[in-house]
VOBA-1610 file (N, C-alpha, C; in pm, whole numbers, padded with zeros to 5 digits, always signed):
BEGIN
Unk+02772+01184-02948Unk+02747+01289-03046Unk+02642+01385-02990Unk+02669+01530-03056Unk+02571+01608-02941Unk+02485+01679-03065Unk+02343+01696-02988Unk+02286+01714-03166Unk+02236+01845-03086Unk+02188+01994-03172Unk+02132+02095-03126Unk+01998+02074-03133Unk+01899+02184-03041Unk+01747+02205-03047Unk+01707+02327-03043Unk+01670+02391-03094Unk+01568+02505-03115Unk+01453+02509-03077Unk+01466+02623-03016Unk+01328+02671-02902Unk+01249+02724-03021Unk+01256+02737-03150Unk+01235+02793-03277Unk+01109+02748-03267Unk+01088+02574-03248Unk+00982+02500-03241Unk+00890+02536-03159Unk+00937+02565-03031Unk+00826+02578-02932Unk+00730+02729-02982Unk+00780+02822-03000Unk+00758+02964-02980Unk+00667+02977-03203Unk+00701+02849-03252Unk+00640+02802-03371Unk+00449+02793-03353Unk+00511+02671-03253Unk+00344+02616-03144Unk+00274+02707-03105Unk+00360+02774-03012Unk+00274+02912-02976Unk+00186+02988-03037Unk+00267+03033-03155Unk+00238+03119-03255Unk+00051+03045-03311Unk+00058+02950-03319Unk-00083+02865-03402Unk-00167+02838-03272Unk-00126+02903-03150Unk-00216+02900-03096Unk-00241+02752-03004Unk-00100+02691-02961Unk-00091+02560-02928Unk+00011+02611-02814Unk-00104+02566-02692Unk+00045+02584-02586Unk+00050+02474-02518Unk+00152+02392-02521Unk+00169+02231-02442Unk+00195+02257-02266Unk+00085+02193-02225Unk+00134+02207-02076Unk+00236+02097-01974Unk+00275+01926-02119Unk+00319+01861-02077Unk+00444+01849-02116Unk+00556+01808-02132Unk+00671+01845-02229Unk+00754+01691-02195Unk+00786+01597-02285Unk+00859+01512-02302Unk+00972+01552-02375Unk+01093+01521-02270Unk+01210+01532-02354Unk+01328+01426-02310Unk+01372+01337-02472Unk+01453+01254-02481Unk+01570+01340-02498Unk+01635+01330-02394Unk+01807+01422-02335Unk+01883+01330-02424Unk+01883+01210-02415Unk+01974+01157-02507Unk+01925+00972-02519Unk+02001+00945-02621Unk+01974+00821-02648Unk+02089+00687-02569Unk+02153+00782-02518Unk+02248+00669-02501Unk+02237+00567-02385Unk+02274+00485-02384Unk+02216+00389-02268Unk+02290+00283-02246Unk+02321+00203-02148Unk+02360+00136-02082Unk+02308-00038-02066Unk+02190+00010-02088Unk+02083-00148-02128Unk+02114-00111-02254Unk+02062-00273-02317Unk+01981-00370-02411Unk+01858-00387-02412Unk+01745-00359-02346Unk+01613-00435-02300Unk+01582-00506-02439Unk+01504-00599-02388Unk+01447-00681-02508Unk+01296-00637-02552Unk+01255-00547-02472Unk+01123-00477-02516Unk+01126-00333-02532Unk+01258-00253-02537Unk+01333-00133-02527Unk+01232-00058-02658Unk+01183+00011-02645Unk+01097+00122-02787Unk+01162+00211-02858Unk+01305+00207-02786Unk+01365+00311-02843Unk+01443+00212-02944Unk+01527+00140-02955Unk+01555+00016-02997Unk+01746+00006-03007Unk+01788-00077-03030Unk+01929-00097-03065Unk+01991+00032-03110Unk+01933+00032-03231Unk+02033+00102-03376Unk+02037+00239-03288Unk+01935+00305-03213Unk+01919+00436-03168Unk+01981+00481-03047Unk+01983+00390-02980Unk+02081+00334-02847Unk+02221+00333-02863Unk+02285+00233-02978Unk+02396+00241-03003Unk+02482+00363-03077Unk+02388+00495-03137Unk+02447+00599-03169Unk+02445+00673-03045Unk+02421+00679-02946Unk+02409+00763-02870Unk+02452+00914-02822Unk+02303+00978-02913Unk+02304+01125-02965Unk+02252+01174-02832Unk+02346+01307-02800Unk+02256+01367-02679Unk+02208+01499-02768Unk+02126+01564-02648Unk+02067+01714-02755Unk+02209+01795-02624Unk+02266+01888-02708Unk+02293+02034-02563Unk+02201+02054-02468Unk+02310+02080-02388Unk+02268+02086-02250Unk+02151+02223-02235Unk+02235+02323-02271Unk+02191+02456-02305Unk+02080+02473-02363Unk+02081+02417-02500Unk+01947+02392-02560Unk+01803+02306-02555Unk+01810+02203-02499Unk+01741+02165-02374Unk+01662+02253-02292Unk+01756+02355-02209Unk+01678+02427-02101Unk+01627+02529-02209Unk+01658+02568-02288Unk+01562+02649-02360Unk+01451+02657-02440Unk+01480+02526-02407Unk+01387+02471-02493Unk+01202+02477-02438Unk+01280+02394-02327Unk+01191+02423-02199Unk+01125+02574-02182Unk+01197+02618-02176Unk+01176+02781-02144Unk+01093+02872-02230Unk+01095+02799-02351Unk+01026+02883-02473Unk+00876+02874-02447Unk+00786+02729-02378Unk+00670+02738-02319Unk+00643+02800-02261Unk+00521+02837-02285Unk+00425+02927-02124Unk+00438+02811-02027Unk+00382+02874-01886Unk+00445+02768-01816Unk+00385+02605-01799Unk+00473+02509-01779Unk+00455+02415-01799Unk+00411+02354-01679Unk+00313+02235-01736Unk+00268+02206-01583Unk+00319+02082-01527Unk+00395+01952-01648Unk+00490+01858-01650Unk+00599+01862-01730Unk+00684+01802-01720Unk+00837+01798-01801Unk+00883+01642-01731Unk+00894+01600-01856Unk+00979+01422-01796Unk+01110+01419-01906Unk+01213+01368-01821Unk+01316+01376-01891Unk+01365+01263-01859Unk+01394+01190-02011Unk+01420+01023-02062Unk+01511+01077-02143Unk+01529+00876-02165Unk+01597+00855-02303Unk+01561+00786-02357Unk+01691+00636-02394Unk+01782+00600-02279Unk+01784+00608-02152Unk+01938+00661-02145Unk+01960+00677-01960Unk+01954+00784-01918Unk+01913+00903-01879Unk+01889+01025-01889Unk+02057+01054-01835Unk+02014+00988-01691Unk+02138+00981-01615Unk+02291+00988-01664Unk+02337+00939-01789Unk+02430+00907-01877Unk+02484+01088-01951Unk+02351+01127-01965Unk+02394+01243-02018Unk+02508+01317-01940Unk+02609+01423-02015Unk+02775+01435-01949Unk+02711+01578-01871Unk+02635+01634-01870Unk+02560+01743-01828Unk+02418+01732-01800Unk+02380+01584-01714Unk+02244+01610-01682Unk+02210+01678-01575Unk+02312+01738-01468Unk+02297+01833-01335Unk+02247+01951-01391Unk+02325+02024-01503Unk+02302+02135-01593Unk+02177+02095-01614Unk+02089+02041-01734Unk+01997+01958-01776Unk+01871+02052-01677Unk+01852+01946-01498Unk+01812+01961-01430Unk+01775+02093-01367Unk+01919+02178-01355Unk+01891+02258-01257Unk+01815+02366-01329Unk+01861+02360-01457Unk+01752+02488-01549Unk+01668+02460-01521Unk+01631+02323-01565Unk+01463+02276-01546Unk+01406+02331-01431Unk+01494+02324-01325Unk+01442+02297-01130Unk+01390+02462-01132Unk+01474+02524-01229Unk+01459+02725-01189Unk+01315+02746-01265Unk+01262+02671-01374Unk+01162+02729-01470Unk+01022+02727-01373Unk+01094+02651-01266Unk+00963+02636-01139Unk+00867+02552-01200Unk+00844+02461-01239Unk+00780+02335-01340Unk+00686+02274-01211Unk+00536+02259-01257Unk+00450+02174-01123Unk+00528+02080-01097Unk+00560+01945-01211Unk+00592+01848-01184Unk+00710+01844-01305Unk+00853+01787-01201Unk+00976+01743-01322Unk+00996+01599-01258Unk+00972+01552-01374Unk+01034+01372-01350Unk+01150+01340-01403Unk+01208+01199-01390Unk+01345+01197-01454Unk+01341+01034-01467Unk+01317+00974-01576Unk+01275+00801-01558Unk+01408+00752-01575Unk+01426+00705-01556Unk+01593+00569-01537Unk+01575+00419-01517Unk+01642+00376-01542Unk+01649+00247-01517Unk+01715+00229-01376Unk+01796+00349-01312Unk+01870+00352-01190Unk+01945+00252-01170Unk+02027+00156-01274Unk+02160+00099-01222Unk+02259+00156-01159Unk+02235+00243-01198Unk+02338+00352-01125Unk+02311+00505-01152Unk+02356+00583-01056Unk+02324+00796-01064Unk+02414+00773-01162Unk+02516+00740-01220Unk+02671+00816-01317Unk+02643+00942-01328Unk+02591+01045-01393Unk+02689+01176-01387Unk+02575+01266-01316Unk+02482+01173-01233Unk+02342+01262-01145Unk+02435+01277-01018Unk+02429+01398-00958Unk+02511+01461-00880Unk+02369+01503-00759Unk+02362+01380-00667Unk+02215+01464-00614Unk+02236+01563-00497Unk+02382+01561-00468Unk+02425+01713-00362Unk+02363+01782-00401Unk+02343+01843-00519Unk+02328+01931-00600Unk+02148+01968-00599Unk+02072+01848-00594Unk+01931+01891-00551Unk+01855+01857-00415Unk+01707+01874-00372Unk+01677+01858-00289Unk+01555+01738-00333Unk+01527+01657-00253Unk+01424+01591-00291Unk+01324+01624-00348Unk+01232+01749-00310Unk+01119+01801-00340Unk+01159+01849-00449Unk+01274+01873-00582Unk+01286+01944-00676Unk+01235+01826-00739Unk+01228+01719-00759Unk+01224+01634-00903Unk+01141+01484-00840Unk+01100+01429-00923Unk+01113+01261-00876Unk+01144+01167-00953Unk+01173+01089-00887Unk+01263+00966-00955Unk+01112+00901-01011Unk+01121+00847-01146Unk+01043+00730-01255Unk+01161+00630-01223Unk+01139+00495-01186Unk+01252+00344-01206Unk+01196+00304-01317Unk+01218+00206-01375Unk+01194+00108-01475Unk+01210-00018-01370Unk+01145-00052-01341Unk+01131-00220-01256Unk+01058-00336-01316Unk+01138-00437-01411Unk+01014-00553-01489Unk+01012-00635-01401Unk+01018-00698-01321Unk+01011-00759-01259Unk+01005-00779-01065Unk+00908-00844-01072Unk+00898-00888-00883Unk+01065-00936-00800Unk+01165-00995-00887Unk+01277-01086-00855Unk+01382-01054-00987Unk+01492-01124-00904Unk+01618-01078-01037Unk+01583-01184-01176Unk+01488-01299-01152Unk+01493-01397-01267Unk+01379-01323-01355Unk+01298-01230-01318Unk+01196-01211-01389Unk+01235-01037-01479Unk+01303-00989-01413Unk+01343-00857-01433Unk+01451-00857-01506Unk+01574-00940-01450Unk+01662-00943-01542Unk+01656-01057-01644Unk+01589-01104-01693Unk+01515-01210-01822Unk+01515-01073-01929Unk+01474-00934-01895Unk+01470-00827-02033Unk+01549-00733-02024Unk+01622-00734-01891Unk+01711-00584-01914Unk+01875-00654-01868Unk+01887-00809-01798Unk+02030-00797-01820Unk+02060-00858-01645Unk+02163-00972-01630Unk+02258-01009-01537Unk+02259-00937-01473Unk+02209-00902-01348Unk+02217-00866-01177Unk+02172-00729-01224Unk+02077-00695-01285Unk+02046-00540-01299Unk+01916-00475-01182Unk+01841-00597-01145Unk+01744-00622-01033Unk+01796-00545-00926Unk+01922-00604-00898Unk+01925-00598-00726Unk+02003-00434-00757Unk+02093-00411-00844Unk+02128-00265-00811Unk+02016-00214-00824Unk+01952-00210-00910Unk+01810-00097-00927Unk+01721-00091-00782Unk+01677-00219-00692Unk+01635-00219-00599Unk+01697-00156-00481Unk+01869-00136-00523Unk+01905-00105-00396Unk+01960+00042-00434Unk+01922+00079-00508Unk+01935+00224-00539Unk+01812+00310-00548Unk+01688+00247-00531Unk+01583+00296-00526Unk+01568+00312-00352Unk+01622+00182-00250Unk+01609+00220-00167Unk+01702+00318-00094Unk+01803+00326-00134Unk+01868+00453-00133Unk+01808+00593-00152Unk+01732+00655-00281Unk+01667+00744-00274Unk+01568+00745-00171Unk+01479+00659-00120Unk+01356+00654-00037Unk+01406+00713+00083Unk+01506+00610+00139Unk+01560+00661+00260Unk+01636+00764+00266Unk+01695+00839+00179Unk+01721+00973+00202Unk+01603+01115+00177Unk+01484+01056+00156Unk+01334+01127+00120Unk+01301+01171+00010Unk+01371+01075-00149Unk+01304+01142-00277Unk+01171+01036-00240Unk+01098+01120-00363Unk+00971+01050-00378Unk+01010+00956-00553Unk+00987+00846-00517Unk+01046+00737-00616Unk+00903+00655-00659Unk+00872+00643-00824Unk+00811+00578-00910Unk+00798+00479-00960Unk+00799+00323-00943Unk+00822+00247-01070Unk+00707+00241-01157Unk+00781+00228-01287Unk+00678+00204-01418Unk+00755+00081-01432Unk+00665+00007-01500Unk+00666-00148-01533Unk+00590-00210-01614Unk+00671-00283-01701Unk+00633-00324-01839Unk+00552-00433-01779Unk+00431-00447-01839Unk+00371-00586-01834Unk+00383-00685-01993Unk+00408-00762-01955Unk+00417-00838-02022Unk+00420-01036-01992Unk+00461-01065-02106Unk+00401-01258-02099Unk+00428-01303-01979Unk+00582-01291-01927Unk+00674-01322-01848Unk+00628-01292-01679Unk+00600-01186-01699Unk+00523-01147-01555Unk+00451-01129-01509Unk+00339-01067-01620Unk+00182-01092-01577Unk+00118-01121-01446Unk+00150-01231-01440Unk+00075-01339-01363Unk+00147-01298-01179Unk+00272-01214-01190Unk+00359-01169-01043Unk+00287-01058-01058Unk+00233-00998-01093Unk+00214-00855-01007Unk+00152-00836-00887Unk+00100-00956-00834Unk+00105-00869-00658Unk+00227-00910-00578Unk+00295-01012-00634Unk+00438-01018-00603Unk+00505-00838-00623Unk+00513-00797-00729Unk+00512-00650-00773Unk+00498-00563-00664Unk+00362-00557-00620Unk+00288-00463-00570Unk+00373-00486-00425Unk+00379-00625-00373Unk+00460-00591-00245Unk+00603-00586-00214Unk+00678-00608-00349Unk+00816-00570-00345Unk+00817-00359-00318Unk+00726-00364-00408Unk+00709-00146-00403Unk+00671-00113-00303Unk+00568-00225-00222Unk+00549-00167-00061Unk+00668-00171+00003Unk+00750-00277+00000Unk+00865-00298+00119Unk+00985-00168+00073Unk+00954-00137-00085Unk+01053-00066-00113Unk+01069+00110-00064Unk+00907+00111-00047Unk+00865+00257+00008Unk+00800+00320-00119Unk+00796+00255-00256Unk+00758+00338-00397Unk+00619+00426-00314Unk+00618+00553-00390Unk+00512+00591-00389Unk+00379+00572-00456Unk+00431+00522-00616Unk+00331+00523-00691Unk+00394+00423-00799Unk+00303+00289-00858Unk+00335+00145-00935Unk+00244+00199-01058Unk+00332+00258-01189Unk+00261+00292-01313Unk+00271+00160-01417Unk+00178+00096-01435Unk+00167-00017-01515Unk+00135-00019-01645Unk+00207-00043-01769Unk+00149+00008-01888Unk+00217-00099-01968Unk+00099-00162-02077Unk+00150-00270-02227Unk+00299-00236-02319Unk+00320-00300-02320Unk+00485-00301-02422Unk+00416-00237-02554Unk+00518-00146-02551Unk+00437-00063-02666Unk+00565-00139-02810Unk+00473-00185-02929Unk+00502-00276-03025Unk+00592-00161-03146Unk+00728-00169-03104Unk+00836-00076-03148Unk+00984-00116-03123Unk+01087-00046-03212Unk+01229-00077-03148Unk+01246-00204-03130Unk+01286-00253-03030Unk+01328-00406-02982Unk+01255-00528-02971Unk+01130-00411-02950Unk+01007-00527-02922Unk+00958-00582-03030Unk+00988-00551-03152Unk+00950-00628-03274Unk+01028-00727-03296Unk+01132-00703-03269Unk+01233-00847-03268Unk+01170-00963-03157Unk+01087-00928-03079Unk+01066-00996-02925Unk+00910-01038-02906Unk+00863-01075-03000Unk+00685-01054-02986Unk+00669-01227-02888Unk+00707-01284-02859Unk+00686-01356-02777Unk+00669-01312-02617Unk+00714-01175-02637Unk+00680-01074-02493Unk+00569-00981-02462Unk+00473-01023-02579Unk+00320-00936-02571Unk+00271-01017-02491Unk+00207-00969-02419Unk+00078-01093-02289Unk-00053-01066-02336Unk-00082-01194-02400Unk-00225-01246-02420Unk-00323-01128-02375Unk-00414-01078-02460Unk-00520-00957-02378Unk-00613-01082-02234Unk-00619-01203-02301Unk-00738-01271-02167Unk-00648-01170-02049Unk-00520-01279-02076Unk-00406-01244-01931Unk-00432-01145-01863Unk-00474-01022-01988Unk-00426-00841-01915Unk-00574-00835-01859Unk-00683-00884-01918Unk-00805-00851-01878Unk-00798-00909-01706Unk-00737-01062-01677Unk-00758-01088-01584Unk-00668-01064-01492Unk-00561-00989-01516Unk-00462-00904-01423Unk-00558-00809-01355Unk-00618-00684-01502Unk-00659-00631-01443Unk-00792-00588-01317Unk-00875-00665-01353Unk-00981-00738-01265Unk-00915-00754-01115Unk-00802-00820-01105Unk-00675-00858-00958Unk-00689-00656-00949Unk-00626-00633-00983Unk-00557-00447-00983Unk-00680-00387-00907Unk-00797-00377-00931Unk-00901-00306-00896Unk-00906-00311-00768Unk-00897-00169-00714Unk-00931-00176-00576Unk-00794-00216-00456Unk-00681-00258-00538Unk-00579-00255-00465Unk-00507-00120-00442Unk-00487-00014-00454Unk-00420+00142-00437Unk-00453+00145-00260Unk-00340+00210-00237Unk-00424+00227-00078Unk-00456+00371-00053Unk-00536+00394-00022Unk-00633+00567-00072Unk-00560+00637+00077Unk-00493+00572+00162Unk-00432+00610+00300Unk-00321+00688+00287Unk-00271+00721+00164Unk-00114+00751+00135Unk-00019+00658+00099Unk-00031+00551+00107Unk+00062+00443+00077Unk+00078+00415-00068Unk+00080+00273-00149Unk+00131+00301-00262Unk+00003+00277-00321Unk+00007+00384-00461Unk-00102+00375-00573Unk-00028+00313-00685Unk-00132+00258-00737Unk-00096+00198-00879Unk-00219+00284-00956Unk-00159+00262-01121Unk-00221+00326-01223Unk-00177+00230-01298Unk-00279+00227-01362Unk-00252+00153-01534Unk-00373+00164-01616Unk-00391+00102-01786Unk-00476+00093-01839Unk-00570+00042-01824Unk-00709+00109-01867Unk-00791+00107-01830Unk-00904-00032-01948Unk-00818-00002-02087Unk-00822-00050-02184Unk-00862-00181-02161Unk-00922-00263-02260Unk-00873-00388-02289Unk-00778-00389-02342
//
């Protein structure tokens, strides 16, 4: 189902004197996973509403210029016009355009069509191994995602994982940290299951704060300041 958007909103913002320099936009809901800690959740997943393609880029466009734009869902990828989607985006000349996926697969991402330096890949990676990763998103979803990430690397995108922490894995993340080295990631974004969608059905997948306190304590000081891979995460308890 394709739902419209109005730049009505943006040029609204403006008007009061609000100009966003970051811009999140959910292209569509539809998706391909289940995750069991998914925020967007089932019911929203299973309608899977896209916005126009068209309206989208105008949407975009109605900002002064922007200095990020990330484009999610779901699967972004899934959308029947995410090349369209993109290439508006790629013309608005945007500092930074991201595009997060789960990367089981490009389906209708056409990357003839761009150059590395236009965009970067966000993965979704839960896990160090297929038992720990696919435990929330699903039967052999590990190894395509791994081997489609190394696919982008070696053809020269610059590739992201974000990664849920949680009960289950906690305790692997420098397992983590050196699967993203071997993988070439540039940058390991680490952030809490945010308590929504799927994850309310799933609260046996929150990790203990001791846990996160003493993850994070491990984290400090691991980034390699040389160019190699950085991690980010909360800073929080």
């Amino acid at each position: 189902m394709s739902r419209t958007l109005s730049a009505d909103a943006a040029r609204s913002l403006c008007r009061l004197g609000l100009r966003p320099r970051d811009l999140v936009l959910y292209v569509t809901s539809a998706c391909n996973l289940r995750c069991r800690h998914c925020y967007v959740g089932t019911e929203l997943l299973n309608a899977a509403e896209s916005y126009d393609a068209a309206d989208v880029v105008a949407f975009a466009a109605s900002f002064p210029r922007l200095r990020r734009v990330t484009v999610l869902g779901g699967e972004p990828l899934l959308h029947e016009r995410i090349n369209e989607i993109l290439a508006g985006l790629v013309a608005l000349a945007i500092d930074e355009l991201r595009v997060t996926t789960n990367l089981t697969g490009f389906f209708n991402f056409d990357r003839s069509r761009f150059r590395p330096d236009d965009l970067l890949v966000a993965v979704s990676l839960d896990g160090h191994d297929a038992a720990t990763h696919d435990a929330v998103r699903g039967r052999r979803r590990f190894e395509r995602t791994c081997a489609n990430i190394s696919e982008l690397v070696e053809a020269g995108w610059w590739v992201e994982v974000t990664h849920t922490v949680m009960r289950h894995n906690v305790d692997h993340l420098r397992h983590l940290i050196e699967l993203c080295r071997r993988l070439g990631v540039g940058l390991l974004n680490l952030h809490l299951m945010s308590n929504m969608g799927n994850a309310l059905q799933n609260p046996d997948l929150v990790v203990p704060a001791e846990r996160w306190l003493e993850a994070r304590r491990m984290l400090e000081g691991l980034s390699d300041p040389r160019g190699g891979l950085r991690i980010r995460y909360p800073r929080f308890s």
